[in-house]
MOPAC internal coordinates of N, CA, C and O (Angstrom, degrees):
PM7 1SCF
backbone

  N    0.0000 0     0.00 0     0.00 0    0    0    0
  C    1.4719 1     0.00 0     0.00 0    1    0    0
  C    1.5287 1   109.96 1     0.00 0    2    1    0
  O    1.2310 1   115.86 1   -67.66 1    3    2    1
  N    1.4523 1   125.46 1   112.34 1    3    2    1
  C    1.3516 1   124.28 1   154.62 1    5    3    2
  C    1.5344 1   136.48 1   -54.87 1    6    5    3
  O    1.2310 1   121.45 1   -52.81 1    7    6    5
  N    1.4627 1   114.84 1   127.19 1    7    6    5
  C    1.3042 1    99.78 1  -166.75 1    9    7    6
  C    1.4250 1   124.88 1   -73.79 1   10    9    7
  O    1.2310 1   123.05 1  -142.50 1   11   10    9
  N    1.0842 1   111.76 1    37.50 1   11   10    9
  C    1.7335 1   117.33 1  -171.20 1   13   11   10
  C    1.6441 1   101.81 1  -125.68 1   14   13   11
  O    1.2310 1   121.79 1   159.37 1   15   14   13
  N    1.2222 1   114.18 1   -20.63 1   15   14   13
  C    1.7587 1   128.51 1   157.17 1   17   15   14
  C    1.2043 1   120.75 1   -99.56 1   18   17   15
  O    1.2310 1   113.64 1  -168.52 1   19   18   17
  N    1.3741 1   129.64 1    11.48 1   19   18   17
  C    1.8286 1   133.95 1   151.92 1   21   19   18
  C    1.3266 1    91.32 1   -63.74 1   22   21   19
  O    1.2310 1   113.76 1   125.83 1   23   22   21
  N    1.8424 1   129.42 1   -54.17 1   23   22   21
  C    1.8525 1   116.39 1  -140.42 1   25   23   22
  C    2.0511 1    87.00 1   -73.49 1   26   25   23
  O    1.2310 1   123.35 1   148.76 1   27   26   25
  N    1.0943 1   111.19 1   -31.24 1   27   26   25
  C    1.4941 1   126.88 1  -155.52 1   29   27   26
  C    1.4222 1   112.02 1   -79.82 1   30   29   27
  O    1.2310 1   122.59 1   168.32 1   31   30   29
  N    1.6483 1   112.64 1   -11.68 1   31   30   29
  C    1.4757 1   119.62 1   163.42 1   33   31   30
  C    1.2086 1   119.80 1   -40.56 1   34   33   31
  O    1.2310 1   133.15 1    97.84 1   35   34   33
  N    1.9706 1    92.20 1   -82.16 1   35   34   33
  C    1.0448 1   130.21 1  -162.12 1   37   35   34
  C    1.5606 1   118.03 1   -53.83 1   38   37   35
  O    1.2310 1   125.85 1   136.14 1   39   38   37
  N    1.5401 1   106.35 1   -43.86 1   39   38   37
  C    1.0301 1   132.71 1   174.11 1   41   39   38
  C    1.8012 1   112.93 1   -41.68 1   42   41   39
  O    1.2310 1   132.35 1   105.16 1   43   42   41
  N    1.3361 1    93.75 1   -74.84 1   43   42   41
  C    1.7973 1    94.42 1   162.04 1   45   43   42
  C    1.2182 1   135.47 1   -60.38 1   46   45   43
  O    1.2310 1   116.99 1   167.03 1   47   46   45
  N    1.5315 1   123.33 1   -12.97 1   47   46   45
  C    1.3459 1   118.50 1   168.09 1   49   47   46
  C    1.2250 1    93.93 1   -73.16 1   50   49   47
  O    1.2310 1   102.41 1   100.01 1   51   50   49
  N    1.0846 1   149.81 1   -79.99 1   51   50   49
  C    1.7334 1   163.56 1  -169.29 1   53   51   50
  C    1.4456 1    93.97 1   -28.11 1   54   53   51
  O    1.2310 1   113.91 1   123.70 1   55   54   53
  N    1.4058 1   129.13 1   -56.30 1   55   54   53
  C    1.4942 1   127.44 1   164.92 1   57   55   54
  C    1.8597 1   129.58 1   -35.09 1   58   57   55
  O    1.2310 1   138.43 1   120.10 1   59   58   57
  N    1.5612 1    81.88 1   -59.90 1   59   58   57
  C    1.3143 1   101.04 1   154.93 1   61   59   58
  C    1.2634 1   156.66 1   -64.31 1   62   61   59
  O    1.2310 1   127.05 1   159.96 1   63   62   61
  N    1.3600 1   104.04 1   -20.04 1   63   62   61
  C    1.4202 1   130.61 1   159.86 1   65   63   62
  C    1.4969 1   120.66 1   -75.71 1   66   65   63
  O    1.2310 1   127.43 1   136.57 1   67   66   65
  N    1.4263 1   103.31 1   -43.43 1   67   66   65
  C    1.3644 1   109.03 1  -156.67 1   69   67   66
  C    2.1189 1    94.87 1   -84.01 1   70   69   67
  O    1.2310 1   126.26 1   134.40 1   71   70   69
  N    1.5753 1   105.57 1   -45.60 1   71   70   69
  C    1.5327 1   110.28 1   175.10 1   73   71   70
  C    1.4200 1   127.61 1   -63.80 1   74   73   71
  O    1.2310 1   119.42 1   179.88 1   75   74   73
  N    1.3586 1   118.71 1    -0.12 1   75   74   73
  C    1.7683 1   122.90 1  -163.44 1   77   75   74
  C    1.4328 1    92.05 1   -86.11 1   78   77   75
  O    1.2310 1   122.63 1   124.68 1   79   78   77
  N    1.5914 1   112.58 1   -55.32 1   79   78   77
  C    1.5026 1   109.35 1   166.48 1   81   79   78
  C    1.7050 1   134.96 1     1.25 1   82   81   79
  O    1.2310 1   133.15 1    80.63 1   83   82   81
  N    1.7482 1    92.19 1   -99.37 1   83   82   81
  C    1.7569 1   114.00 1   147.73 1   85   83   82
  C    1.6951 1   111.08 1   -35.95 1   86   85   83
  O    1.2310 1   133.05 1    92.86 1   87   86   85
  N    0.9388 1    92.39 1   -87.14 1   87   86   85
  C    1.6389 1    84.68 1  -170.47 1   89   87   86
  C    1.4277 1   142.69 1   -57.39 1   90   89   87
  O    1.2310 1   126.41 1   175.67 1   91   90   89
  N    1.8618 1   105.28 1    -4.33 1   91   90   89
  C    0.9343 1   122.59 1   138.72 1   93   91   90
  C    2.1606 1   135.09 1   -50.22 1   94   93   91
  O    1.2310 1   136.13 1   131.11 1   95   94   93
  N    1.7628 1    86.39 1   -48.89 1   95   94   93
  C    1.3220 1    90.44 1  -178.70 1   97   95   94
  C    1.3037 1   126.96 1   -77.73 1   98   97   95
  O    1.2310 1   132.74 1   162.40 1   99   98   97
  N    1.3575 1    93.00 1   -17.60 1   99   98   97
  C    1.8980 1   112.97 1   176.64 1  101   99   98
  C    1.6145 1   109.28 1   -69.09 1  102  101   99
  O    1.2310 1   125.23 1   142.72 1  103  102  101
  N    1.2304 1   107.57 1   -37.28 1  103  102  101
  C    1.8561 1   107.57 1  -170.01 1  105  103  102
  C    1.5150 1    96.86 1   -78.97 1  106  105  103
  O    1.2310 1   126.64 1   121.84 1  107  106  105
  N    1.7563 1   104.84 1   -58.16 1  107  106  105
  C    1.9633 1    84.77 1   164.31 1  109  107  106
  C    1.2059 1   147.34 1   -64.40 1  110  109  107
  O    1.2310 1   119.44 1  -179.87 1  111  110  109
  N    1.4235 1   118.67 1     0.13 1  111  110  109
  C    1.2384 1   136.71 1   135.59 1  113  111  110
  C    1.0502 1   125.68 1   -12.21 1  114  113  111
  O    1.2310 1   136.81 1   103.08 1  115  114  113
  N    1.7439 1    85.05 1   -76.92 1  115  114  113
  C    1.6976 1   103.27 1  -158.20 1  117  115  114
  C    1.5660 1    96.26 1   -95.29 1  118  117  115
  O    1.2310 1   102.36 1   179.20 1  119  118  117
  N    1.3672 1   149.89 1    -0.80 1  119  118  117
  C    1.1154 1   144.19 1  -157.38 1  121  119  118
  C    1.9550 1    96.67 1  -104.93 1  122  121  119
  O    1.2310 1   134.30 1   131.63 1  123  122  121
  N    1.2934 1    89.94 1   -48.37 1  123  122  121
  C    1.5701 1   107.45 1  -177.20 1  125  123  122
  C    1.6219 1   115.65 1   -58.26 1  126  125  123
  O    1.2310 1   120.10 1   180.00 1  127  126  125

């Protein structure tokens, strides 16, 4: 692991965590 992609992990899980939400409700949205 390079240390210039440790800060860039974390960063995207938190992205990822926080967007699955929304974009969860949007696809059942539109699926539903």
């Amino acid at each position: 692991m390079k240390p210039a992609m440790m800060p860039r992990i974390p960063t995207t899980i938190k992205k990822v965590i926080e967007k699955p939400p929304l974009l969860l409700l949007l696809s059942l949205r539109r699926t539903s």
